[in-house]
C-alpha positions in Angstrom: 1.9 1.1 0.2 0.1 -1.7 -1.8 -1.8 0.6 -3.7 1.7 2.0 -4.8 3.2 -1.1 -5.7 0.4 -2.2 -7.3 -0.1 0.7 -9.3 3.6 0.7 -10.3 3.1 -2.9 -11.0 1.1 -2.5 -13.8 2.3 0.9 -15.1 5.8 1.5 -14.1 7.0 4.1 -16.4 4.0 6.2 -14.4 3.6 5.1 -10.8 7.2 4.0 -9.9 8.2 7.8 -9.2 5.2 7.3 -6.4 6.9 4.6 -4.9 10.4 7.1 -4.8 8.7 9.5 -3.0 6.6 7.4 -0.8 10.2 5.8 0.0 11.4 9.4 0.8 8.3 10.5 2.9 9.0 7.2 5.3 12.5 8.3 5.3 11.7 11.6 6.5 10.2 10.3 9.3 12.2 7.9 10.8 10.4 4.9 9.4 13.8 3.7 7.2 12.3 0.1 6.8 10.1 1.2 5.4 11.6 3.4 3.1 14.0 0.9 2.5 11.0 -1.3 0.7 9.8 1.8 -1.3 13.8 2.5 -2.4 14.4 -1.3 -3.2 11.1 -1.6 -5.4 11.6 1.6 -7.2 15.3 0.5 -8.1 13.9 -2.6 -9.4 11.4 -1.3 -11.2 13.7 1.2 -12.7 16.1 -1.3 -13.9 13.8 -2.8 -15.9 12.3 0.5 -17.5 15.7 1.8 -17.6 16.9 -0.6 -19.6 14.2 -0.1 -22.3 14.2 4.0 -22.6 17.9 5.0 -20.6 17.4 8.4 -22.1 14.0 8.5 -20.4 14.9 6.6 -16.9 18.2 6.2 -15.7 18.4 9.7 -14.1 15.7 8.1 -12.2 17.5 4.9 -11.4 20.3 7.1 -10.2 18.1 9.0 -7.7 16.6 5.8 -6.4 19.8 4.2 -5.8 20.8 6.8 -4.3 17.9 7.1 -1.8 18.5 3.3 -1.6 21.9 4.1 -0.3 20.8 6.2 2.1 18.2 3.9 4.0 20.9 1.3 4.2 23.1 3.6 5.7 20.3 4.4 8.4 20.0 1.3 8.9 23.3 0.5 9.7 24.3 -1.8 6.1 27.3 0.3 5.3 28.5 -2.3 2.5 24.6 -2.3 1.0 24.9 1.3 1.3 28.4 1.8 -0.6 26.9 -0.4 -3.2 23.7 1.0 -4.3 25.4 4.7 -4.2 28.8 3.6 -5.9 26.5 1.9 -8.5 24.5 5.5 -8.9 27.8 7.1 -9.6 29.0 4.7 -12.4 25.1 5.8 -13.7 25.4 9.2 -13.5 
């Protein structure tokens, strides 16, 4: 996972999609902390890009809220998990 974040670190319009579907690989397996860490850096990361080229990134934004929603809702953080999906809606 480091090698992830640090690749997305320095080039997030390339590497952050990495950290999605590392997210949604943990996920898959049962490991939803740990997916919940990809999900939550991807988001953030997505913000930020988002908010430069919307055309280019909020599609995925949406997705990674959406993901993020999920792995709360695994988890148990139904409120967390209303959030980050109602806030994918309003995206999309």
């Amino acid at each position: 996972m480091e090698l992830y974040r640090t690749l997305a670190a320095d080039r997030p319009a390339v590497f952050t999609k990495d950290l999605l579907y590392l997210g949604f690989d943990f996920s898959q397996i049962g490991r939803h902390t740990e997916a919940l860490d990809a999900h939550d850096e991807a988001v953030t990361l997505y913000r930020t890009i988002a908010a430069d080229r919307p055309a280019l990134f909020t599609k995925d934004l949406t997705s990674s809220l959406l993901y993020l929603g999920g792995d709360f809702s695994q988890l148990g953080c139904h409120d967390k998990a209303l959030d980050a999906s109602s806030e994918a809606v309003k995206l999309y």
